[in-house]
C-alpha positions as a Markdown table, in Angstrom:
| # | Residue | x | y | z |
|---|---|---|---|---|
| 1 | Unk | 216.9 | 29.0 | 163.8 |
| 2 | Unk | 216.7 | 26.0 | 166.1 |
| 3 | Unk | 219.3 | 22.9 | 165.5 |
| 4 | Unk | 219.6 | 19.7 | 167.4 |
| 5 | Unk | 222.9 | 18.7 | 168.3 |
| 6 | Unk | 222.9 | 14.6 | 167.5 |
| 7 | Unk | 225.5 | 12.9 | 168.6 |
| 8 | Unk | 227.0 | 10.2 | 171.8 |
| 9 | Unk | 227.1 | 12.3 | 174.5 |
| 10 | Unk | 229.7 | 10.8 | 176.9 |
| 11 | Unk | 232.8 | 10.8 | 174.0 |
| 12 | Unk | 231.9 | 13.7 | 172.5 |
| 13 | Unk | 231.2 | 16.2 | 175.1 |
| 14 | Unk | 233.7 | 18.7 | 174.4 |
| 15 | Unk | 232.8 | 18.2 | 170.5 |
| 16 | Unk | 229.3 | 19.2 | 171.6 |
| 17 | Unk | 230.1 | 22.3 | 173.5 |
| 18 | Unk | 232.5 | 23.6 | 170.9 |
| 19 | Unk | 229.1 | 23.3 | 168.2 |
| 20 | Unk | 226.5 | 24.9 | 171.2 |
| 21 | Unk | 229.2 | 27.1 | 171.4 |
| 22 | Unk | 229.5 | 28.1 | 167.6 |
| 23 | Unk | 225.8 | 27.9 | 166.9 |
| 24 | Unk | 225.5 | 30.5 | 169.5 |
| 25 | Unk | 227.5 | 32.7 | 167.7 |
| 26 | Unk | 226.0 | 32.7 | 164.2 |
| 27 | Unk | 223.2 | 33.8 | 166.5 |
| 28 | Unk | 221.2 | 30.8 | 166.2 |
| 29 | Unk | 219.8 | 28.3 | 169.0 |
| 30 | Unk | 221.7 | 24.7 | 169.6 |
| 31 | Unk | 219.0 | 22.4 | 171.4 |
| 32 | Unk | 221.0 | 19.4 | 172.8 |
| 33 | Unk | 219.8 | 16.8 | 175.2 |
| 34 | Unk | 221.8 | 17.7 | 178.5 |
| 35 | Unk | 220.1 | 20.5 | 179.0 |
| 36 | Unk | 216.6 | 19.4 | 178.7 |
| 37 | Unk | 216.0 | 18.6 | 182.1 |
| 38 | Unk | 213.5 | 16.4 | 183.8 |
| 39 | Unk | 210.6 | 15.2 | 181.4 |
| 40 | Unk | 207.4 | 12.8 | 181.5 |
| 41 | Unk | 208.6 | 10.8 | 178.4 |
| 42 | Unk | 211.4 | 9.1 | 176.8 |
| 43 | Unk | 214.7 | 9.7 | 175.8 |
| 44 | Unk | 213.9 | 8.9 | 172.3 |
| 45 | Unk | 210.5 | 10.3 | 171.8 |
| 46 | Unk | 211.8 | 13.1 | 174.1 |
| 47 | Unk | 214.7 | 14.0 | 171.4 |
| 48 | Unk | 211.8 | 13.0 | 168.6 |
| 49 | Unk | 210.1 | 15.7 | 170.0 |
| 50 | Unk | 212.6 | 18.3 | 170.0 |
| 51 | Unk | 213.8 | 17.4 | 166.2 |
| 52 | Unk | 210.1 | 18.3 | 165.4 |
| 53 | Unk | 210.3 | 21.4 | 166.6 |
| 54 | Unk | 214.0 | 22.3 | 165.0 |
| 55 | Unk | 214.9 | 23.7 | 161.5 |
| 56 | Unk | 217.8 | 21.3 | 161.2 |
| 57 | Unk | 219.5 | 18.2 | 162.4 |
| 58 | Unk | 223.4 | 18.9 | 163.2 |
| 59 | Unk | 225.2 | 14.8 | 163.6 |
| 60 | Unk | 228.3 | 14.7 | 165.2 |
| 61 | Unk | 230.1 | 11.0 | 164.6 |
| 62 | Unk | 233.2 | 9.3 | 166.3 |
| 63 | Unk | 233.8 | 5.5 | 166.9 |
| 64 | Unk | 230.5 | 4.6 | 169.3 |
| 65 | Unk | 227.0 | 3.6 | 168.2 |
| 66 | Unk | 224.9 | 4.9 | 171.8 |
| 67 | Unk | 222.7 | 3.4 | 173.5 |
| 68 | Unk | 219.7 | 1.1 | 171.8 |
| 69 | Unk | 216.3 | 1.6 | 173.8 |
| 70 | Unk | 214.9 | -1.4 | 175.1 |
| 71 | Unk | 212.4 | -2.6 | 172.2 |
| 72 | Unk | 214.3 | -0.5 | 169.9 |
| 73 | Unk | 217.1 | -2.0 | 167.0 |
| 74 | Unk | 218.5 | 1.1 | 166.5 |
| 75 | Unk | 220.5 | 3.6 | 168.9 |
| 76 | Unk | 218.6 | 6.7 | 169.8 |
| 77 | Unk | 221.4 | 8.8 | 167.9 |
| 78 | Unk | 220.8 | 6.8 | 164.8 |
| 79 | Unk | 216.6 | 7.3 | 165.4 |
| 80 | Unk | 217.5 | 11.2 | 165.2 |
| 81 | Unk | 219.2 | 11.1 | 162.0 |
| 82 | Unk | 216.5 | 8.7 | 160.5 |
| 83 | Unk | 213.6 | 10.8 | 161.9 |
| 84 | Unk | 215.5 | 13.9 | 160.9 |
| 85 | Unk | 215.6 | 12.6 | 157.0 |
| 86 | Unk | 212.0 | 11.3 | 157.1 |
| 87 | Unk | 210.5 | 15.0 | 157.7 |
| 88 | Unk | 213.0 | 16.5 | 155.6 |
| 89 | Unk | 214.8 | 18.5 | 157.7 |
| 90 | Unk | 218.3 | 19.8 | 156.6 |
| 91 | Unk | 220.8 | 17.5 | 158.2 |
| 92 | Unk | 224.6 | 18.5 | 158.7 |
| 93 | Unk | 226.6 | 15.4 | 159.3 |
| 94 | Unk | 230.5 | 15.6 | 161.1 |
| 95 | Unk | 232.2 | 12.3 | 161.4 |
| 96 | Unk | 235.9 | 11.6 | 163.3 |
| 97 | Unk | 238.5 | 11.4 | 161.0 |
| 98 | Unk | 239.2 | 7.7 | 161.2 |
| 99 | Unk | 243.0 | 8.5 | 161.6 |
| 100 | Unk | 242.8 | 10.9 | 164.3 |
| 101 | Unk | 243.9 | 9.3 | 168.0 |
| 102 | Unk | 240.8 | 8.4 | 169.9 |
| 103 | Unk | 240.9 | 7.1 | 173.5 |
| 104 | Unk | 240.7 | 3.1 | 173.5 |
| 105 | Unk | 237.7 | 3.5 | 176.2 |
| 106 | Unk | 235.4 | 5.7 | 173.6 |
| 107 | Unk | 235.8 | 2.9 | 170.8 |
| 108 | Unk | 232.8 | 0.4 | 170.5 |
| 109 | Unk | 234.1 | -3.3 | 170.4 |
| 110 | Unk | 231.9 | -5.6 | 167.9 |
| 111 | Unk | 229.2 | -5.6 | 167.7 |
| 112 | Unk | 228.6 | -2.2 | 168.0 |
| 113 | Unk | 231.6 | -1.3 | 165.8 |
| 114 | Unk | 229.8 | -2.9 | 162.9 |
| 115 | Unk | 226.7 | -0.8 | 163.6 |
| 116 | Unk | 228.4 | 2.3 | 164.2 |
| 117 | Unk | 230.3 | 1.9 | 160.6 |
| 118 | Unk | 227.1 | 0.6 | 159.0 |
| 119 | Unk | 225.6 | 3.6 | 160.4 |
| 120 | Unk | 228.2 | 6.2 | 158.8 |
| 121 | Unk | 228.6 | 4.4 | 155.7 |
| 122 | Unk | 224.6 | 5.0 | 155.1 |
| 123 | Unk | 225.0 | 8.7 | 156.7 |
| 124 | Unk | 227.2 | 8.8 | 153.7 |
| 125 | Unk | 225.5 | 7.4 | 150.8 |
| 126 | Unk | 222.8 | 10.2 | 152.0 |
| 127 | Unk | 224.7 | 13.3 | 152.6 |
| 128 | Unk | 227.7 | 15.3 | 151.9 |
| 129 | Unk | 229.8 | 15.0 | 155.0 |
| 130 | Unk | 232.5 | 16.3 | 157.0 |
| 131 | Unk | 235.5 | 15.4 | 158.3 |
| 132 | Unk | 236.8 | 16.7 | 161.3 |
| 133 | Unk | 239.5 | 16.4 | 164.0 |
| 134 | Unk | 239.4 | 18.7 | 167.5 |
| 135 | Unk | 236.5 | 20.5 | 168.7 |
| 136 | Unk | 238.0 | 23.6 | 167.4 |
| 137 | Unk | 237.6 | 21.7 | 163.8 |
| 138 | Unk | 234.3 | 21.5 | 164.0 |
| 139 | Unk | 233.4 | 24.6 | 165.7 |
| 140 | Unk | 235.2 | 26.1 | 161.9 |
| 141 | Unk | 233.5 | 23.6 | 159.9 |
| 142 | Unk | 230.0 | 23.9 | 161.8 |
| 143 | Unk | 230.1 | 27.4 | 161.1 |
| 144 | Unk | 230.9 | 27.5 | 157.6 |
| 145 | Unk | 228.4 | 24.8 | 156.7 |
| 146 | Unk | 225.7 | 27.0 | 158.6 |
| 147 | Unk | 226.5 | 30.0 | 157.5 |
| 148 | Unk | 226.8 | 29.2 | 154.2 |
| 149 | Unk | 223.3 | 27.6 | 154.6 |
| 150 | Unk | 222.2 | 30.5 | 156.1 |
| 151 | Unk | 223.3 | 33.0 | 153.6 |
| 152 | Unk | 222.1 | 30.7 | 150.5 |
| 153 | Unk | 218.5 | 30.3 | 152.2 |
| 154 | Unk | 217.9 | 34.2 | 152.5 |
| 155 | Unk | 219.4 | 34.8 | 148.8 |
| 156 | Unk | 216.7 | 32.4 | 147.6 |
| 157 | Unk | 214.3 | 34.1 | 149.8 |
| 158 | Unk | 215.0 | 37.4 | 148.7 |
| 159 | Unk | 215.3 | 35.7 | 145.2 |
| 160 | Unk | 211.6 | 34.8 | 145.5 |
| 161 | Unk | 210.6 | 38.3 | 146.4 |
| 162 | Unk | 211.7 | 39.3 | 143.0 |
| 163 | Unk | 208.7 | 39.5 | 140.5 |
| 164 | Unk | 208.6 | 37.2 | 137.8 |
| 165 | Unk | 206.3 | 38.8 | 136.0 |
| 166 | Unk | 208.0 | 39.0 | 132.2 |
| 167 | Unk | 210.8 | 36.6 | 133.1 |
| 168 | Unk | 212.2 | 33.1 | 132.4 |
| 169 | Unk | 213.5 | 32.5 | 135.9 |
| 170 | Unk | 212.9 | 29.0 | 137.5 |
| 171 | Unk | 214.0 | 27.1 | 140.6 |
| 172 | Unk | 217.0 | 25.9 | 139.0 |
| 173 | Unk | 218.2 | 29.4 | 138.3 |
| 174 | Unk | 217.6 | 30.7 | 141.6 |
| 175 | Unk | 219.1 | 27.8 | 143.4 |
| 176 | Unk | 222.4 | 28.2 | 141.1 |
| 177 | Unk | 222.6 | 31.9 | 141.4 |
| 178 | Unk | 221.6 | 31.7 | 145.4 |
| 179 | Unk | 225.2 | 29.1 | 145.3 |
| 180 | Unk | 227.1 | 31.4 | 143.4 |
| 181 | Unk | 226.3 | 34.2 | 145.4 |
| 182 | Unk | 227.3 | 31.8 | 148.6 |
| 183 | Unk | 230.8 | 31.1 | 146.9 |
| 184 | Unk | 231.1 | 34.9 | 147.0 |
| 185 | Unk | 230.5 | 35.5 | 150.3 |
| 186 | Unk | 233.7 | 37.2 | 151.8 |
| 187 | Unk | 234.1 | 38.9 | 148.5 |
| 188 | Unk | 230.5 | 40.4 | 148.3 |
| 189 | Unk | 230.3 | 41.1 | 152.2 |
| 190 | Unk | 228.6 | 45.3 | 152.3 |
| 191 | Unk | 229.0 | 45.2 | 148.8 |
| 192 | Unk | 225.7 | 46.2 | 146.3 |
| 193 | Unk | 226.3 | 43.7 | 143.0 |
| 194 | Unk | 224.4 | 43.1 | 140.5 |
| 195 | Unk | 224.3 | 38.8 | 139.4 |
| 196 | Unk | 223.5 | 38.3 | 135.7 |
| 197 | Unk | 222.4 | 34.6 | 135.4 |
């Protein structure tokens, strides 16, 4: 599965190693913007691009807004998340515990400070989030909200290969038991069950 990393890069490039770094070991692909290399477009439509071709959108969120493109109102980073949401791609949102010590330097002054809170207040009004602390913190939390992810996806999957012929079972039902069965995961792990629902 490939994920685009979304984030500031400058303040948050230890954050962003430590998620490359865990994606990698789920054994999926992290596509982040320092390693793209030299390209014939723009950073925007370049990292547009990329989110096209990714299954999911993984936001990483401390106390600047980025940089706004010339023509642009927005910051790139807050394009991604919007352009992420529009083509309904799963987005995975991390934000900097507002009480943990940030360097002075890494902090926007107004009026980006407004725009980078506006900007996280609507990240969440839109999704569940995450609060997180050191790079290690994340790295955990990256890889339980993946894997969980992960392992819910291929129980509906296999859910859907299930014939329906002679039953009752809707979305609904496969959605809940495919949640259950992600609850269960360390429990379950090698283990045959069977799931009444």
């Amino acid at each position: 599965m490939k994920i685009f990393l979304s984030s500031t890069y400058s303040d948050l490039v230890e954050y962003r190693a430590a998620a490359a770094n865990a994606l990698e070991r789920l054994g999926q692909q992290g596509i982040r913007m320092e390693v793209f290399g030299a390209r014939p477009t723009d950073a925007t439509s370049a990292c547009l691009d990329e989110i096209s071709e990714a299954e999911a959108l993984v936001g990483i969120y401390a106390h600047r807004y980025g940089y706004i493109p010339i023509g642009h109102t927005t910051s790139i980073t807050e394009q991604e998340f919007d352009f992420a949401r529009s083509t309904e791609k799963p987005v995975f949102c991390f934000l900097i515990d507002q009480d943990y010590p940030w360097p002075p330097k890494f902090i926007d002054a107004d009026p980006q400070r407004a725009a980078v809170a506006a900007f996280k207040g609507r990240i969440q009004s839109q999704c569940v989030t995450e609060t997180i602390t050191t790079p290690h913190d994340l790295a955990f939390k990256l890889a339980s909200s993946i894997g969980r992810f992960l392992l819910t996806r291929r129980v509906k999957e296999n859910l859907d290969q299930i014939s329906t012929i002679g039953s009752s079972s809707t979305e609904a039902g496969k959605s809940q038991v495919a949640r259950r069965i992600a609850r269960l995961d360390r429990v379950i792990k090698g283990a045959k069950i069977l799931v009444v629902n």
